[in-house]
Backbone as a printed PyTorch tensor [residue, N CA C, xyz], in Angstrom:
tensor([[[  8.7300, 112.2520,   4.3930],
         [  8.3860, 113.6370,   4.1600],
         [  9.6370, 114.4850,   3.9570]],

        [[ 10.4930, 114.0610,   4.3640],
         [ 11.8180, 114.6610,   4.8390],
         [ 12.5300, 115.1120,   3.5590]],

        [[ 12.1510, 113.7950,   2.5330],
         [ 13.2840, 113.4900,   1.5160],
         [ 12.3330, 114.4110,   0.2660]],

        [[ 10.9190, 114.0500,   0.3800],
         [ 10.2880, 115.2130,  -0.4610],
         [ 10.3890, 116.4060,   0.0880]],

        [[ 10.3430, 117.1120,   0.7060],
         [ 10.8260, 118.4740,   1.4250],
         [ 11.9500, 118.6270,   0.7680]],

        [[ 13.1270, 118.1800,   0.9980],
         [ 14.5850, 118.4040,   0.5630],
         [ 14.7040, 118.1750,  -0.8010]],

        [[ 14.0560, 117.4500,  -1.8170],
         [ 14.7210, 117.0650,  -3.0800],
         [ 13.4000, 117.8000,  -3.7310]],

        [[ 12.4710, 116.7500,  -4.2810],
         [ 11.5470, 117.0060,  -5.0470],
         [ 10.5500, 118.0930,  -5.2690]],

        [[  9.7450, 117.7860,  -3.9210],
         [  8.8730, 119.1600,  -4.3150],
         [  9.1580, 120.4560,  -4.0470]],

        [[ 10.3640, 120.5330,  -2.8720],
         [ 10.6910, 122.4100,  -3.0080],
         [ 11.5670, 122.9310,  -4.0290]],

        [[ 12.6620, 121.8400,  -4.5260],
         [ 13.2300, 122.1790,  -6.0460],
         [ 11.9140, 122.6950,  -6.9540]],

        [[ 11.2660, 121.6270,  -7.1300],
         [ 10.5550, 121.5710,  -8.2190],
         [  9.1680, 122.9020,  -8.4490]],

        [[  9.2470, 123.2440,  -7.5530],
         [  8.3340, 124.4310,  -6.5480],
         [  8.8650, 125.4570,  -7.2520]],

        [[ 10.1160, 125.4510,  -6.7780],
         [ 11.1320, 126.7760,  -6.8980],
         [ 11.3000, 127.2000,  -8.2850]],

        [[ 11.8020, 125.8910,  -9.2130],
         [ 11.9940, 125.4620, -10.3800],
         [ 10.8520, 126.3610, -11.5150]],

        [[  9.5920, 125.6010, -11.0770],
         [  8.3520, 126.2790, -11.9140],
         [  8.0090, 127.7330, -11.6580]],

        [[  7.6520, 128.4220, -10.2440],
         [  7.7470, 129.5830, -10.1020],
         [  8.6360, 130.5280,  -9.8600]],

        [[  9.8030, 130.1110,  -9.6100],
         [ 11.0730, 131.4070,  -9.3640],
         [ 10.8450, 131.9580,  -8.4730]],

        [[ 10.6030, 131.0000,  -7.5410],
         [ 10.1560, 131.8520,  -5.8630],
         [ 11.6140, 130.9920,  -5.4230]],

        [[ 12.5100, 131.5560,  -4.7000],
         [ 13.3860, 130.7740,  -4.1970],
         [ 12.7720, 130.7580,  -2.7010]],

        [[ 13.2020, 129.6600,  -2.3860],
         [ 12.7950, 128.5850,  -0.9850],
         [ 13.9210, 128.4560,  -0.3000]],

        [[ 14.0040, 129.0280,   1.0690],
         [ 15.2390, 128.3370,   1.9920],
         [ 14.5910, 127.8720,   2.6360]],

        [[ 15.2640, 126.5300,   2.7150],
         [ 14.5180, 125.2170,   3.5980],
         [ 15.6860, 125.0000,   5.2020]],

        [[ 14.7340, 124.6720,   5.9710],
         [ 15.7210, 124.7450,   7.3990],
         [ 14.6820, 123.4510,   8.1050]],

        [[ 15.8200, 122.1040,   7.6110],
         [ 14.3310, 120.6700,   8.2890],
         [ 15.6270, 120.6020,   9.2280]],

        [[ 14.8810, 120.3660,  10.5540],
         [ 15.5020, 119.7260,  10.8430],
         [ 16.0730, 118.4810,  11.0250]],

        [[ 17.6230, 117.9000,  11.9730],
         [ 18.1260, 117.2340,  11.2260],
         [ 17.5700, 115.6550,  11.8900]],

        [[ 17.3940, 115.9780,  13.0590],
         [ 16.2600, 114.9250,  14.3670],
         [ 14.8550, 114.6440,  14.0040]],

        [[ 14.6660, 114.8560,  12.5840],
         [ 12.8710, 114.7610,  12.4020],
         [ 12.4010, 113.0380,  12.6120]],

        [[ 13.2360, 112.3800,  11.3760],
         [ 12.9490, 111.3080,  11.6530],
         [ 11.4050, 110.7800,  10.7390]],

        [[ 10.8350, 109.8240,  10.8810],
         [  9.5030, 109.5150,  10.3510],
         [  8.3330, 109.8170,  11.4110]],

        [[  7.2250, 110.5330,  10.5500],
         [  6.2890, 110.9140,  11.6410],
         [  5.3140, 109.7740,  11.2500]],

        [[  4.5880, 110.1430,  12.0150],
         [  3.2420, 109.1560,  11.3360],
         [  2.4080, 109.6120,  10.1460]],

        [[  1.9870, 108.5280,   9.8460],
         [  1.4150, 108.8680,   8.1650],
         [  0.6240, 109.7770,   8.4810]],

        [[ -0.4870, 110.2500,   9.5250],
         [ -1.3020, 111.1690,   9.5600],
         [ -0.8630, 112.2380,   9.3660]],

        [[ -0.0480, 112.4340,  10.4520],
         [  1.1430, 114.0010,  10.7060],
         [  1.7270, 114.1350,   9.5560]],

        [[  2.4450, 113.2990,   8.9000],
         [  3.0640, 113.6250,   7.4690],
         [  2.2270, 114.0920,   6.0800]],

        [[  0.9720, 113.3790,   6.2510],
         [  0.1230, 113.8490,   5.0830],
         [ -0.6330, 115.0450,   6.0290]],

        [[ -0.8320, 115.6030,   6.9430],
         [ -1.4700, 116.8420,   7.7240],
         [ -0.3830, 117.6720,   7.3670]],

        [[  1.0790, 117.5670,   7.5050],
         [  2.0170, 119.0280,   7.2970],
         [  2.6230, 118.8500,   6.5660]],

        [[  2.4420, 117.5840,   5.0260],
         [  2.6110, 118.3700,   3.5530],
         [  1.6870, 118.9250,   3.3740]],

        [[  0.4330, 118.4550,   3.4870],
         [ -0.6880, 119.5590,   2.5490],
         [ -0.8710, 120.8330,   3.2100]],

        [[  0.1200, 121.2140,   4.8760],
         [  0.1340, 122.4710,   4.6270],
         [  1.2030, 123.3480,   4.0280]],

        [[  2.3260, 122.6520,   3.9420],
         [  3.5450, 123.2370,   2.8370],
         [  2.8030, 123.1240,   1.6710]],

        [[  2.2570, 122.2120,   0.9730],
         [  1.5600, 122.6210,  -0.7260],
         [  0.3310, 123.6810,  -0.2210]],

        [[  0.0660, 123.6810,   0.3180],
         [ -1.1760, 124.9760,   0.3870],
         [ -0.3480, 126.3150,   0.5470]],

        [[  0.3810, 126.7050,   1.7960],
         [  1.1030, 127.8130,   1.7190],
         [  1.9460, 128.3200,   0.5220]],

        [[  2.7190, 127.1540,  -0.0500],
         [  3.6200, 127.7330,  -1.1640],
         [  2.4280, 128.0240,  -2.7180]],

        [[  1.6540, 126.9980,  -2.7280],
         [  0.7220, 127.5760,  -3.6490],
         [  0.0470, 128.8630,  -3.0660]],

        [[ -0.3630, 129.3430,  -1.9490],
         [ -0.1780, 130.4210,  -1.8120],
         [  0.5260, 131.7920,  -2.0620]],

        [[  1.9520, 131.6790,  -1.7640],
         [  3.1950, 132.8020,  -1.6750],
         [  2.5570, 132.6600,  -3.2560]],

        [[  2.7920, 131.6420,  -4.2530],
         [  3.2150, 131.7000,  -5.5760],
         [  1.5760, 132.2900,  -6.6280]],

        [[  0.5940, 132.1460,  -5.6500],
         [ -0.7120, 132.6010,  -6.3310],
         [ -0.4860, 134.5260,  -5.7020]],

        [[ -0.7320, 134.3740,  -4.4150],
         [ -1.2790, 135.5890,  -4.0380],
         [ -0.2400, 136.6660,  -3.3230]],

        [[  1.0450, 136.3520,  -2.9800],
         [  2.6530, 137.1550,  -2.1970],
         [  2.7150, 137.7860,  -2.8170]],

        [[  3.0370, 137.9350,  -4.5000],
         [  4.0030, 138.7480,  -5.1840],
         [  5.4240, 138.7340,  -4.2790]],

        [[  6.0310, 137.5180,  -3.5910],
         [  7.3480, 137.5380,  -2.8030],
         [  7.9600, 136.7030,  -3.9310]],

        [[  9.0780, 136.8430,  -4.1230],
         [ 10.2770, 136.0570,  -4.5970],
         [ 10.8020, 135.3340,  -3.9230]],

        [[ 10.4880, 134.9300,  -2.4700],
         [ 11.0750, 134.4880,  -1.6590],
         [ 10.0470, 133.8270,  -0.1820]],

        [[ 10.3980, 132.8240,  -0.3230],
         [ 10.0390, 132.3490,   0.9380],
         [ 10.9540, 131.6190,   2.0720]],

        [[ 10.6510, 131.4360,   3.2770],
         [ 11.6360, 130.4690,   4.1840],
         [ 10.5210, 129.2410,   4.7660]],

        [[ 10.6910, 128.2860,   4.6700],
         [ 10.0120, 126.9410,   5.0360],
         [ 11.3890, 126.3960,   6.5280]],

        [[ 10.3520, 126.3120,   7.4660],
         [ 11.3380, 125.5150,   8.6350],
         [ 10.6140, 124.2110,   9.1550]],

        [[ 11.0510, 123.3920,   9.5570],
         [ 10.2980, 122.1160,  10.1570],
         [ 11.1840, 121.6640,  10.8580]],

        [[ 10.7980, 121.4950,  12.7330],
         [ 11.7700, 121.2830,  13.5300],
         [ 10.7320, 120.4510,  14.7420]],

        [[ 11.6090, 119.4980,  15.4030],
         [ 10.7450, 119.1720,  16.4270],
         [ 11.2330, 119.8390,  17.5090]],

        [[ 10.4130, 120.0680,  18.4750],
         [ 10.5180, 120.6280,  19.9910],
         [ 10.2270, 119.9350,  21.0010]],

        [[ 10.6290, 120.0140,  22.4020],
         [  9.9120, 118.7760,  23.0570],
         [  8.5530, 118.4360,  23.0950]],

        [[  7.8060, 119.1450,  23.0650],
         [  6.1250, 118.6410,  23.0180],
         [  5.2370, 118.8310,  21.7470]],

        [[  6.0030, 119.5690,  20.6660],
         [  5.6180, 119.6400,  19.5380],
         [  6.4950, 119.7420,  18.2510]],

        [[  5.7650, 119.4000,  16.9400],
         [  6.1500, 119.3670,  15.4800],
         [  5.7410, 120.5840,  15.1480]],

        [[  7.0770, 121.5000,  14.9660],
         [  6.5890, 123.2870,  14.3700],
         [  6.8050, 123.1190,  12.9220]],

        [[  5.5900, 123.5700,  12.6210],
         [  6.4780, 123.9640,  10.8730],
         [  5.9940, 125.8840,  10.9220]],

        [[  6.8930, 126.3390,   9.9890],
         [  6.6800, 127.5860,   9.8710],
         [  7.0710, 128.0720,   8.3930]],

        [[  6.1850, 128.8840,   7.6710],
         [  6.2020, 129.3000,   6.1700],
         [  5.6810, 130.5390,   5.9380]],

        [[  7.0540, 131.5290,   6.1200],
         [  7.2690, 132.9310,   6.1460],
         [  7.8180, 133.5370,   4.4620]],

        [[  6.9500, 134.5650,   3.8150],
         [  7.3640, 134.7070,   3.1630],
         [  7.5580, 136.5080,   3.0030]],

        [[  7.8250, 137.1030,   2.1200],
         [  8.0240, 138.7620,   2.2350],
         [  7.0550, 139.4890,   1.3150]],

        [[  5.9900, 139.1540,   1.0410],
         [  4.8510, 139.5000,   0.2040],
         [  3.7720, 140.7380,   0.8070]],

        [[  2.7320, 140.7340,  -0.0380],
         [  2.1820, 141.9690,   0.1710],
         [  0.8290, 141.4610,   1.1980]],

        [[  1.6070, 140.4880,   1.9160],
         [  0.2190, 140.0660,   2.6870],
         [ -1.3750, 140.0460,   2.4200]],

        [[ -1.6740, 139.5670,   3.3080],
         [ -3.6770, 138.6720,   3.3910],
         [ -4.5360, 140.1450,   3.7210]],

        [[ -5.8450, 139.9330,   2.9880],
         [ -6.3090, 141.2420,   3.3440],
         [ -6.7800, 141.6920,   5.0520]],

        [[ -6.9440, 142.8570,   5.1820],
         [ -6.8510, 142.8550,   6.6210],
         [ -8.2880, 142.2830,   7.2570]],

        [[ -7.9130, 142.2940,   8.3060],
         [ -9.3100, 141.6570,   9.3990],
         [-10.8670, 142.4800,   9.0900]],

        [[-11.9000, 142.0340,   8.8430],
         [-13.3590, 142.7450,   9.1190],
         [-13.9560, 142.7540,  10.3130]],

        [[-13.8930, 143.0140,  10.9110],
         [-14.8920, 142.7010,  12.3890],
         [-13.8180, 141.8140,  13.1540]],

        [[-12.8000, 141.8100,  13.1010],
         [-11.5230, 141.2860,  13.6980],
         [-11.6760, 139.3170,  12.9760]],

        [[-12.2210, 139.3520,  12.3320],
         [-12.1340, 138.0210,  11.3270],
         [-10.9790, 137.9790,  10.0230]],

        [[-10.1530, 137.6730,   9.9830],
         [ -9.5260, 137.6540,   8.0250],
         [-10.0670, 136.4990,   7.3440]],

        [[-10.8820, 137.0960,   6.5600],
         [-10.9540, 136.3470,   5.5060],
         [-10.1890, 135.2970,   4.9830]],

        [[-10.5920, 134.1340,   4.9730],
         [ -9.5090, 132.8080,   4.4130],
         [-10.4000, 132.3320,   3.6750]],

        [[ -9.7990, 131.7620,   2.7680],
         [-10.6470, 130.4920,   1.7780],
         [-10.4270, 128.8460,   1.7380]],

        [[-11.1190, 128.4400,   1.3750],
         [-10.6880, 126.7760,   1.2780],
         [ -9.7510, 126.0190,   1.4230]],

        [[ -8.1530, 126.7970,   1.2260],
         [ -7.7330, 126.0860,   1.3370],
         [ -7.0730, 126.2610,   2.8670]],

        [[ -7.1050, 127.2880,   3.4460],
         [ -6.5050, 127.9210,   4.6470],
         [ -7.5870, 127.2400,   5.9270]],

        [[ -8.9140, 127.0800,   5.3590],
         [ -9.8440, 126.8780,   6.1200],
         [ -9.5320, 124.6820,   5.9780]],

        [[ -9.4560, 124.3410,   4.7010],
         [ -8.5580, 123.0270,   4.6880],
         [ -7.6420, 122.4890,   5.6070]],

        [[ -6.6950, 123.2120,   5.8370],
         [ -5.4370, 123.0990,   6.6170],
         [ -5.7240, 123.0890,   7.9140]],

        [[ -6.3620, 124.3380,   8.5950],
         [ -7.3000, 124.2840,  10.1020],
         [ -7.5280, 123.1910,  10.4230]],

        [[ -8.8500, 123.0350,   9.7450],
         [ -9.4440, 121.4640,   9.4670],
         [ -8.4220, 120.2420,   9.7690]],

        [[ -7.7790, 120.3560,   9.2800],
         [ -6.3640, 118.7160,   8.9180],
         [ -5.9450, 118.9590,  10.3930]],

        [[ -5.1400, 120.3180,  10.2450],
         [ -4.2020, 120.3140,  11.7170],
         [ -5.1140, 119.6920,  12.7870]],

        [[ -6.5540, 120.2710,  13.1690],
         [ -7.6050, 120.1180,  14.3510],
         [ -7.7060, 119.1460,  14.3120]],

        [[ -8.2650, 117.9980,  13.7120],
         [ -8.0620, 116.8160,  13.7570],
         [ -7.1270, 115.7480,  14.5460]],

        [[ -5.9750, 116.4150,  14.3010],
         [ -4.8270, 115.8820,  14.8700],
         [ -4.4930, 116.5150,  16.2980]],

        [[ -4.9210, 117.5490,  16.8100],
         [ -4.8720, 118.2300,  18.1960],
         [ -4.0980, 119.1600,  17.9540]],

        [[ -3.5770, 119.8390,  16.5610],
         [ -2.8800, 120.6790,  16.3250],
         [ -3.6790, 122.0110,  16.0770]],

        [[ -2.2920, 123.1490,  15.9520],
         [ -3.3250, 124.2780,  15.5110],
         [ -2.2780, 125.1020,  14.2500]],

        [[ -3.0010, 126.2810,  14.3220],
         [ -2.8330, 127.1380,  12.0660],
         [ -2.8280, 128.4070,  13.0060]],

        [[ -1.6370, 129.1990,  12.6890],
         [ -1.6780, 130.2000,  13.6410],
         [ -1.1330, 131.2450,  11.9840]],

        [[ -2.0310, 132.0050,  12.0410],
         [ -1.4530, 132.9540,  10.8940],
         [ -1.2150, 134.3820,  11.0890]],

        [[  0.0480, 135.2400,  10.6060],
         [  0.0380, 136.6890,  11.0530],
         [  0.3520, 136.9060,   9.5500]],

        [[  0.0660, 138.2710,   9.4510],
         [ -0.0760, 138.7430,   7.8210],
         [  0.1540, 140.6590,   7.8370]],

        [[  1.1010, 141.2120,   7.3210],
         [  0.5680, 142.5330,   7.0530],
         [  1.3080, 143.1490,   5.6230]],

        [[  1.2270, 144.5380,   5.6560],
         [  2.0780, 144.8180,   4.4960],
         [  3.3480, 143.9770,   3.9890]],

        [[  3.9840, 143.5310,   4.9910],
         [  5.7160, 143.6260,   4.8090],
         [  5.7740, 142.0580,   4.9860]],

        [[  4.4090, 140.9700,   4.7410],
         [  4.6150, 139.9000,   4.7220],
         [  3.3950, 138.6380,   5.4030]],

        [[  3.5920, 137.0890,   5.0780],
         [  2.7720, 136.4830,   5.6080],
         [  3.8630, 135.3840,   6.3860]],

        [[  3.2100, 135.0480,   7.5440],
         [  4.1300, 133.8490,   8.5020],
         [  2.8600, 133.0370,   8.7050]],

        [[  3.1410, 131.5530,   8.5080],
         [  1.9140, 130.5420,   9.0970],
         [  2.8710, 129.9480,   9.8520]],

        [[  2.1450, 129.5140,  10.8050],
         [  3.0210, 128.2420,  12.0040],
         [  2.0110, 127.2570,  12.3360]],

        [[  2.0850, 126.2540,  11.8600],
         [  1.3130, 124.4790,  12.0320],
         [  2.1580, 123.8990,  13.1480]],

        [[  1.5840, 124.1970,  13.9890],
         [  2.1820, 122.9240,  15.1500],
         [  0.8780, 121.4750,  15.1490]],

        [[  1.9230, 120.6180,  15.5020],
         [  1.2010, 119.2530,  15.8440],
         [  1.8320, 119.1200,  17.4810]],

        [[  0.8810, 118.2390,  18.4900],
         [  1.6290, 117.6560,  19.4670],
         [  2.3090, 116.5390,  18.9700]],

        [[  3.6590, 116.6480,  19.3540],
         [  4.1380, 115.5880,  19.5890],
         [  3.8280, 114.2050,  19.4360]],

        [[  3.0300, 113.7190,  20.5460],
         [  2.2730, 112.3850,  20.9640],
         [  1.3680, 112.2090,  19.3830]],

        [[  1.1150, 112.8090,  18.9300],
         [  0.7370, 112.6360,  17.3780],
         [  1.0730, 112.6030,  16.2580]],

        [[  2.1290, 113.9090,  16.4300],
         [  3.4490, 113.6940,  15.4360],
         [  4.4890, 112.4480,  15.1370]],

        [[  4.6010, 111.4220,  16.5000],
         [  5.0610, 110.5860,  17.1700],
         [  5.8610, 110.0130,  15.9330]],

        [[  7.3460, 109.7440,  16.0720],
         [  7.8670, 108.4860,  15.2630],
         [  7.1860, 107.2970,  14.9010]],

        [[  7.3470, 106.8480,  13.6450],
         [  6.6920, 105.5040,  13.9710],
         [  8.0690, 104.7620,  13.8210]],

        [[  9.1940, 105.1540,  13.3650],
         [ 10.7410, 104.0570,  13.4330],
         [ 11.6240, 104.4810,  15.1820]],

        [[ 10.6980, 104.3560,  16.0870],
         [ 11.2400, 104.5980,  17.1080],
         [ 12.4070, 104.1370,  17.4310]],

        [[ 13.4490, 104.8790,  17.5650],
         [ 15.2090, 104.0050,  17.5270],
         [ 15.4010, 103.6230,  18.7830]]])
């Protein structure tokens, strides 16, 4: 995941829409398990197809770091944010409601804040799921 993160798809991201991407992986990630790895790319391709459909930001920051009991990813960008809450609900669509879905599965959670001056998602996984599989 590491090496697509860093080379291919956030160049290539950046490349097609002119959203520049600062990427911050960290450097201890290592190999997760295939679950965890296909659960927190498809939420980096959902968010950045996000910023690049609905932000109007030029800019986003992508981080992916482990912590002791969990795999954070976080994808902050400076856009005109998600519409506001109805009845204290925000509105999400398929693919936001997708991602939920993936993370829950795994014992993780989709934590989203949104207003004028921008959108931040944070996907944590536990750990024990995130788990290495090249344990050194």
């Amino acid at each position: 995941m590491e090496f697509l993160l860093r080379g291919r798809y956030v160049d290539g991201f950046s490349e097609r829409s002119h959203i520049k991407v600062e990427l911050d992986l960290a450097a201890d990630l290592g190999r997760l398990s295939t679950d965890a790895e296909i659960a927190m790319f498809g939420v980096v391709q959902e968010c950045l197809t996000n910023v690049y459909r609905h932000s109007g930001s030029g800019w986003c920051s992508l981080k992916l770091e482990r912590q002791p009991d969990v795999l954070l990813l976080e994808i902050r960008d400076s856009g005109c944010g998600m519409p506001e809450p109805s009845n204290g609900v925000r509105p999400t669509g398929v693919g936001l409601r997708g991602m939920e879905e993936r993370l829950r599965q795994l014992d993780g959670t989709l934590k989203i804040d949104s207003d004028a001056n921008g959108t931040t998602i944070v996907a944590m996984l536990p750990v024990s799921e995130a788990g290495s599989e090249n344990a050194a």
